[in-house]
C-alpha positions as CSV (number, residue, x, y, z in Angstrom):
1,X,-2.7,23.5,11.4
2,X,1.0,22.6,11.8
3,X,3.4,24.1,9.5
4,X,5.9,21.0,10.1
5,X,6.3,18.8,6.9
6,X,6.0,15.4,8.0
7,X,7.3,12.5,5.5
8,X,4.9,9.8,5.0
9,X,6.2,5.8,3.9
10,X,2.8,4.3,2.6
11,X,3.7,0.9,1.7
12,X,1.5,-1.2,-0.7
13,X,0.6,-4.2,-2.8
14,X,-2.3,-3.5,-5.7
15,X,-3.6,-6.7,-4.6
16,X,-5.0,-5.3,-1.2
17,X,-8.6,-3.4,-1.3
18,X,-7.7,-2.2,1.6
19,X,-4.6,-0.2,0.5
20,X,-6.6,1.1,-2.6
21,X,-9.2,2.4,-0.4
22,X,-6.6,3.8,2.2
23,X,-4.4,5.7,-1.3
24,X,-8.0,7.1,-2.1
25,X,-8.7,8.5,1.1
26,X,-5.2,9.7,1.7
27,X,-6.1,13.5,0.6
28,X,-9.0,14.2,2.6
29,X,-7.4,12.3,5.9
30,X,-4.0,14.8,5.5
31,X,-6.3,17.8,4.2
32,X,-4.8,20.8,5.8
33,X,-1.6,19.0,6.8
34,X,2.1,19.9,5.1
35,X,2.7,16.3,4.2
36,X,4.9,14.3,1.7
37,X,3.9,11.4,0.7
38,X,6.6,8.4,-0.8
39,X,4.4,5.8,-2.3
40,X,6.5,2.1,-2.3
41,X,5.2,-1.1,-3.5
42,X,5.9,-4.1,-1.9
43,X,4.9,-8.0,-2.1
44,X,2.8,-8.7,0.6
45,X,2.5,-12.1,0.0
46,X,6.3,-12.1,1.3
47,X,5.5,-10.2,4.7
48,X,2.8,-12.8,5.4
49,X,5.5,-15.4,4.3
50,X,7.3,-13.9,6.8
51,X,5.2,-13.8,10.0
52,X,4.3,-17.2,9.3
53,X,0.2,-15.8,8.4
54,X,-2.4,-16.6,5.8
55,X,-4.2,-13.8,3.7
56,X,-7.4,-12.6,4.6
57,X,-8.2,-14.3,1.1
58,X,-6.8,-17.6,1.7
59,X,-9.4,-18.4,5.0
60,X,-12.5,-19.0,2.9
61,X,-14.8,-17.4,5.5
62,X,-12.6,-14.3,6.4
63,X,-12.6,-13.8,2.4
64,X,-16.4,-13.2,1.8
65,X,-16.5,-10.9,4.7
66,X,-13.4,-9.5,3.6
67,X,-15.2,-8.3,0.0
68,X,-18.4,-7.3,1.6
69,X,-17.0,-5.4,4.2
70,X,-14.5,-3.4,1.7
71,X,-17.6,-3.2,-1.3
72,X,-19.6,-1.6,1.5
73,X,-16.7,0.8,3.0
74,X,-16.2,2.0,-0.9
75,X,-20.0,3.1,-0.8
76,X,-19.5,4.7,2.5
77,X,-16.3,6.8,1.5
78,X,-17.5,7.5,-2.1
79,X,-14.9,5.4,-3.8
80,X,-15.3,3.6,-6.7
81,X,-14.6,0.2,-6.2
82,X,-15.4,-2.8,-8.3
83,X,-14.1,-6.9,-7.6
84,X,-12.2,-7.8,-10.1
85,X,-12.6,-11.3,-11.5
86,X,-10.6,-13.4,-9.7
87,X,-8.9,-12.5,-6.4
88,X,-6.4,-13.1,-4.8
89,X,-4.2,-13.1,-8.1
90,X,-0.2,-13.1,-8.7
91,X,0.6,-9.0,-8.4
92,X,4.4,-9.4,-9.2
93,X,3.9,-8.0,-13.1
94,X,1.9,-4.9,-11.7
95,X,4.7,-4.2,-8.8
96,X,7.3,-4.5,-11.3
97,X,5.6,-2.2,-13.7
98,X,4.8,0.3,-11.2
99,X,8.5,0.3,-9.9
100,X,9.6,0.2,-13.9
101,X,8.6,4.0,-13.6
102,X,10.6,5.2,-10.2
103,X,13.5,7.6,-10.8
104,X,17.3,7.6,-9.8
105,X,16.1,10.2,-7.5
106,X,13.5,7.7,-6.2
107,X,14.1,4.5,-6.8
108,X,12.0,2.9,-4.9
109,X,8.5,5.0,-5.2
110,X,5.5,5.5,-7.3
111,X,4.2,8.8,-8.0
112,X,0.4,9.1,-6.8
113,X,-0.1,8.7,-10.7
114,X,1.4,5.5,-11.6
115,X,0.0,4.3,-7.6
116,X,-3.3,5.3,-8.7
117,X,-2.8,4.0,-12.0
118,X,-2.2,0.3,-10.3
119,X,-5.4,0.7,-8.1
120,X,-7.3,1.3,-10.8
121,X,-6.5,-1.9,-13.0
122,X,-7.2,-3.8,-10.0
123,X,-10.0,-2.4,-8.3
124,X,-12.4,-0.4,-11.1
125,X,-13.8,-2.0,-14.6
126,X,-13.8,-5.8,-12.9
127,X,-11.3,-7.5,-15.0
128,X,-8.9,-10.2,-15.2
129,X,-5.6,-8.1,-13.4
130,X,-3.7,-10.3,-15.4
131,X,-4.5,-10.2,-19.1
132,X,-2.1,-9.6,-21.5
133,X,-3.8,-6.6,-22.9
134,X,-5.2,-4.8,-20.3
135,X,-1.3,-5.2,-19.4
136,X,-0.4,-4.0,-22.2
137,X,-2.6,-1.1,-22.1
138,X,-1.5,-0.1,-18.5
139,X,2.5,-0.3,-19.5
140,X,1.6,2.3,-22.2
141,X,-0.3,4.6,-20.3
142,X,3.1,4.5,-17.7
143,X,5.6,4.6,-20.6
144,X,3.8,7.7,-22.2
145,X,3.4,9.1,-18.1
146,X,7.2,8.8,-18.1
147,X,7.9,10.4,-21.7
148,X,5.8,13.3,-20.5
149,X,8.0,13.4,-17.7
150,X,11.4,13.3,-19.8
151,X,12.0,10.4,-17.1
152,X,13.7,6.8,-18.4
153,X,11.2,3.8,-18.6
154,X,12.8,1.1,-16.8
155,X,12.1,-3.1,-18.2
156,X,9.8,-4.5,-15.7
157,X,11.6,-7.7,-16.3
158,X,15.0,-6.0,-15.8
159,X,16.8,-6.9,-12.7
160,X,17.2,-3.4,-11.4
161,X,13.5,-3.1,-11.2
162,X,13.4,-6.4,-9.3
163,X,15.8,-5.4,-6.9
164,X,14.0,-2.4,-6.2
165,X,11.1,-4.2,-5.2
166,X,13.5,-6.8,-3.1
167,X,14.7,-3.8,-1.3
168,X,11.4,-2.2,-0.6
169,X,10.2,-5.4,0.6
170,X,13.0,-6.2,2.5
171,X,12.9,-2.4,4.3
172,X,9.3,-3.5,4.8
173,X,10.2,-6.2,7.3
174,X,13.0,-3.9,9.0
175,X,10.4,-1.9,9.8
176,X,8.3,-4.6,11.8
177,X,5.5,-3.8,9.2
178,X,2.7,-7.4,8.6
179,X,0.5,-6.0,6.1
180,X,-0.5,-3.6,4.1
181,X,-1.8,-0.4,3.9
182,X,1.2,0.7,6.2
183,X,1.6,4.6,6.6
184,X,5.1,5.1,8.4
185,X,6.2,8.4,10.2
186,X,8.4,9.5,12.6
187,X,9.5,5.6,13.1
188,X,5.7,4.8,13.6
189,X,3.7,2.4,11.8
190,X,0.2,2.7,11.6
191,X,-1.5,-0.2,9.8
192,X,-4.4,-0.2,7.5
193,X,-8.0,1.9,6.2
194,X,-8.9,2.9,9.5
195,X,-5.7,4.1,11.2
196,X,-6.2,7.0,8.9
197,X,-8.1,9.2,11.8
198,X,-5.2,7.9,14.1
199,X,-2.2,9.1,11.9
200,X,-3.9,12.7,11.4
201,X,-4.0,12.7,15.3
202,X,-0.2,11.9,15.4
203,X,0.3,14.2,12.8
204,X,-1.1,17.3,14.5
205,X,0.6,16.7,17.4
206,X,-2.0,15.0,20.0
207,X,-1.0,14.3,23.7
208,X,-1.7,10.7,23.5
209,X,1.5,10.0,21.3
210,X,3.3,11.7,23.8
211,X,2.1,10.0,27.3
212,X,3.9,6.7,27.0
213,X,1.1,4.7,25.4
214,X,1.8,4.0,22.2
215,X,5.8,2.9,24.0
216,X,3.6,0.7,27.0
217,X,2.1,-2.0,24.9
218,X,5.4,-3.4,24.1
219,X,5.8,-5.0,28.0
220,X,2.5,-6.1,28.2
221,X,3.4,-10.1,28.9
222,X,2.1,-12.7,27.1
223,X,-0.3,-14.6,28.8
224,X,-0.4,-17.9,27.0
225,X,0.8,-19.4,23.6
226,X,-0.6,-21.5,20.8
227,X,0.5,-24.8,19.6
228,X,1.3,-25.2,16.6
């Protein structure tokens, strides 16, 4: 395996299954690998603002086969993976508690901790994402995380934290990234669960990313255009 140490962007919102089941799988896709990994929330909500698209939970078809296909991928991986009870769902409090634990040395990550922590409100137990106590609850597992730490807890409400996520978000969309799970390396974005096997190839250096594909789709003309 390469010795390199290849640094890793994953972007995500808590709201996606598909970025919970991607941060679970993470390990065993890099197993072997010398990787660091900088977890950063963002509000996907504004990159689909952005490109002008609809959630795959706002098309009422593309969202039932959107939850069976992502309740049968978690029994295919092995992951524990429960609906919580309503979806989609305002994610802004558990970005900004999430980003409420970055460090001045980080400002703009979660540790795999506090990622998994956000997952795991979401997507295990099936509850409300949004009730005051299980809120609650999660801020004080994060503010004791931090205390073990000897690391400051930032207010989620503060406007530090809020710029944090801004700036995340805002990088996001530098980046050309449309959704999320987003894994970024090198100046390469590879989008969503099963990209996984295709960033491990990247990783350990296969000729593919070297022969001019992954450069040639970008002059491939478009053919025709949809009104809109």
């Amino acid at each position: 395996m390469s010795a390199t140490l290849h640094e890793i962007d994953f972007f995500y919102d808590p709201i996606s299954p598909y970025a919970c089941l991607a941060f679970e799988r993470l390990p065993q896709a890099l197993e072997g690998l010398s990787v660091a990994v900088r977890y950063r929330p963002v509000l996907f909500a504004a990159l689909l603002k952005a490109h002008g698209q609809l959630g795959p939970a706002e098309i009422p078809s593309k969202r039932d086969w959107t939850y069976r296909q992502v309740l049968w991928l978690a029994q295919h991986h092995g992951v524990p993976l429960e609906l919580p009870s309503a979806h989609p769902f305002n994610p802004l409090a558990l970005l900004r508690l999430g980003l409420s634990t970055a460090t001045d040395e980080a400002p703009g990550e979660t540790n795999r901790y506090v990622t998994g922590q956000l997952f795991a409100h979401v997507w295990q137990g099936g509850g409300d994402p949004l009730d005051p106590q299980r809120l609650q609850a999660l801020a004080q597992r994060l503010q004791a995380h931090m205390q073990q730490r000897e690391k400051p807890w930032h207010l989620p409400e503060g406007d530090e934290v809020k710029a944090r996520l801004r700036r995340n978000t805002d990088e996001a969309l530098a980046l050309g990234l449309f959704g999320v799970p987003s894994m970024v390396v090198d100046g390469r974005v590879f989008w969503g669960l099963d990209a996984l096997p295709m960033l491990r190839e990247h990783l350990e250096g296969t000729p593919w990313f070297r022969s001019g594909a992954w450069e040639s789709v970008k002059a491939l003309p478009v053919g025709v255009r949809r009104q809109t």
